[in-house]
C-alpha positions in Angstrom: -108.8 -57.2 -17.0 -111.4 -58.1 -19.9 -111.1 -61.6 -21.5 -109.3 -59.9 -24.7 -107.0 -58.6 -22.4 -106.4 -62.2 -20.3 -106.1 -64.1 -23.7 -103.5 -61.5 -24.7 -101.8 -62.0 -21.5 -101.8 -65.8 -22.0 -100.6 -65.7 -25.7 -97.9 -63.1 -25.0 -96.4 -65.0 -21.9 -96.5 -68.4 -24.0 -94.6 -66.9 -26.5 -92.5 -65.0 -23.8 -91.3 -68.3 -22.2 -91.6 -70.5 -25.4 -93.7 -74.0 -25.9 -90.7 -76.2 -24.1 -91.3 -75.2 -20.5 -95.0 -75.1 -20.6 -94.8 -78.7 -22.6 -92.3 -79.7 -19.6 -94.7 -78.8 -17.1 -97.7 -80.7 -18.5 -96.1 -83.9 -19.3 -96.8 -83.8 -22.8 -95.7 -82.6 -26.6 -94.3 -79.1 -27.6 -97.0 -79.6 -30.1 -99.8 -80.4 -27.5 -99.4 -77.0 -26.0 -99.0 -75.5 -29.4 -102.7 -76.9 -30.3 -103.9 -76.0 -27.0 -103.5 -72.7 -28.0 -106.8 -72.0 -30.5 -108.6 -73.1 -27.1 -107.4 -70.5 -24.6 -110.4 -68.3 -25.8 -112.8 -70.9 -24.8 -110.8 -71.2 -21.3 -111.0 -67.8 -20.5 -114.5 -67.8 -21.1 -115.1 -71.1 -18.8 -112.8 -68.9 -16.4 -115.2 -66.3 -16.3 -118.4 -67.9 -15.9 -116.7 -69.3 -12.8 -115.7 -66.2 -11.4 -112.0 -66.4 -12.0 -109.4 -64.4 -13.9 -106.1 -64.7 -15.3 -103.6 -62.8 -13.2 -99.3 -61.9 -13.2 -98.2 -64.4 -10.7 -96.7 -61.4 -9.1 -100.0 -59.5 -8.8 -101.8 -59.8 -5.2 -105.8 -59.9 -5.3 -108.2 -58.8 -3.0 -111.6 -58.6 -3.1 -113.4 -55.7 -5.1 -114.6 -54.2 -1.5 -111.5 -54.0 -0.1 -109.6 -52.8 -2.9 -112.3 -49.5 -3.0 -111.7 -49.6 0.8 -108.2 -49.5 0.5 -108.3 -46.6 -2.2 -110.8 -44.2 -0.1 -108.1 -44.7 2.9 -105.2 -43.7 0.9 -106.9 -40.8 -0.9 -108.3 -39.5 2.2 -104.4 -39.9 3.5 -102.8 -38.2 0.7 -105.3 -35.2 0.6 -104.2 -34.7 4.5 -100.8 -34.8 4.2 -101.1 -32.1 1.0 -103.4 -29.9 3.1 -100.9 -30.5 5.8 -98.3 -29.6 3.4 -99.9 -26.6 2.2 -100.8 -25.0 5.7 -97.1 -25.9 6.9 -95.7 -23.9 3.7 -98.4 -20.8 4.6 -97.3 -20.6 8.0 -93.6 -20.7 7.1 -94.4 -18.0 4.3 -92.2 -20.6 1.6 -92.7 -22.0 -1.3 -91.5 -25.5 1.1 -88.4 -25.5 -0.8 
């Protein structure tokens, strides 16, 4: 996700969920987390240089490496089992329906 894309998350889910929780969860103002809001540019940017990222709670992460790992096994998978599919249709002279 680029860093336009992470402050759009942020802004989006603020105003998604509203000022009170946020302001509820850091002890202070509704206003406080209003004015924080011309600084999550310059957050995301400290984020980055540190290697980090703004991500959906819901999201799981794993490292680049894996993640390419993980998508050569699966392609590799799914072009067998369509090959497999394909010979298995042949040999029964069917469309497989």
């Amino acid at each position: 996700m680029t860093k336009d894309k992470q402050i759009e998350s942020i802004l989006r889910k603020l105003e998604d969920i509203g000022l009170e929780p946020c302001a509820c969860a850091m002890s202070c103002d509704k206003s406080t987390v209003s004015r924080l809001k011309e600084h999550i540019p310059k957050l995301v940017a400290m984020l980055d240089t540190l290697g980090l990222r703004v991500v959906p709670s819901s999201s799981v992460c794993v490292p680049e490496a894996e993640y390419r790992a993980i998508l050569c096994i699966a392609g590799r998978a799914l072009s067998r089992e369509a090959e497999a599919d394909r010979a298995l249709m042949e040999r029964e002279g069917g469309d497989g329906w």
